[in-house]
C-alpha positions, 0 to 999 in steps of 0.5 A: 138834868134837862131832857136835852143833856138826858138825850145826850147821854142815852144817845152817846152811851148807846153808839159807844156801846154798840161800837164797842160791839161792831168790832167785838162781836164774833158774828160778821152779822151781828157786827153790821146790825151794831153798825147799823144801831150806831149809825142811829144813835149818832145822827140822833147826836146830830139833831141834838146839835141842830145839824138835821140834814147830817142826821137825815144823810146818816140815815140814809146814805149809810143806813140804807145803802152802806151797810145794808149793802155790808150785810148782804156782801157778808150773807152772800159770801161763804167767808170762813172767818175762823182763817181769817182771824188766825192772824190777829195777834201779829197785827195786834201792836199796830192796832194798838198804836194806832188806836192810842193815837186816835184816843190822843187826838179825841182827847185833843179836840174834846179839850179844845172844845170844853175851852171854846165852850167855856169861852162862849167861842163855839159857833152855832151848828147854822147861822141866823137865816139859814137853814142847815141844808143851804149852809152845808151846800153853800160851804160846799160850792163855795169854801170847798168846791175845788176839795169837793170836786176833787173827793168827787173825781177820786170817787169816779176813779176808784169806781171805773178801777172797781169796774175794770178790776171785776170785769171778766173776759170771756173766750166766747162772750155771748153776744145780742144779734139784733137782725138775727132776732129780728127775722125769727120766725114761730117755727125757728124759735117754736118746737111742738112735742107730742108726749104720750101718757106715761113716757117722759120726754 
């Protein structure tokens, strides 16, 4: 066994496992530290395949915002998801379809690979000439520009929806006079009080 293939296995068997974990774990916390340890493993699978910026975005999109953002949200908040899992079992066929499908379709893709592979059809991870980075950019500004700036426009649109929904309007909004603070004066903005030994104020 090659160290590549040895790589492959620890890699692969580690973020199966911890995925495995994220959605057992009862602990919303130590749910998104497996999250986080999944993230890892994979974008280690990624610079196995020689897609070294996926791996570097991994890293860093998802690992440094994403869900160090989840972690937050989940510490910040008093959730009581002891209520929240009561409803479990009533979703639990859904689920389950839903997961056989998503099994069915891996299996799919895994068989049309393994047949690829065996062919010798499987295209390399970066054309001769390249590097990843300006691959990746040149499929994205030139096959897909229309799907990007579509995916881009969804995005800004989910965000300004984000915004309007969480904005809170207020009877009496506290609003900035700039001329009012301009003419302040020390003795308008300054009070002195003379407090004696032994008394409070």
């Amino acid at each position: 066994m090659t160290l590549t293939s040895l790589a492959f296995y620890l890699f692969a068997s580690v973020s199966v496992a911890s995925a495995f974990m994220v959605i057992a774990a009862r602990n919303p916390v130590y749910s998104v530290l497996f999250l986080i340890l999944t993230f890892f493993n994979s974008a280690g699978l990624f610079v196995l395949l020689g897609a070294e910026f996926l791996a570097l975005i991994l890293v860093v999109v998802y690992v440094g915002a994403v869900a160090v953002l989840f972690l937050f949200i989940v510490m910040m908040l008093d959730i009581d998801f002891a209520e929240l899992n009561e409803g479990f079992l009533q979703y639990m066929p859904i689920g389950a379809t839903v997961g056989l499908i998503l099994l069915l379709e891996l299996l799919l893709v895994f068989g049309a690979s393994s047949t690829l592979v065996d062919k010798g059809q499987l295209p390399s991870a970066t054309p001769e000439g390249m590097t990843n980075a300006e691959a990746l950019g040149r499929v994205l500004y030139t096959d897909y520009i229309f799907l990007f700036q579509t995916a881009g426009a969804i995005l800004l649109v989910a965000m300004i929806g984000a915004i309007v929904l969480t904005l809170v309007k207020s009877n009496n909004p506290k609003r900035q006079d700039i001329a009012k603070q301009n003419a302040r004066t020390r003795e308008d903005a300054v009070e002195l009080v003379d407090i004696k030994p032994g008394e409070g104020i």
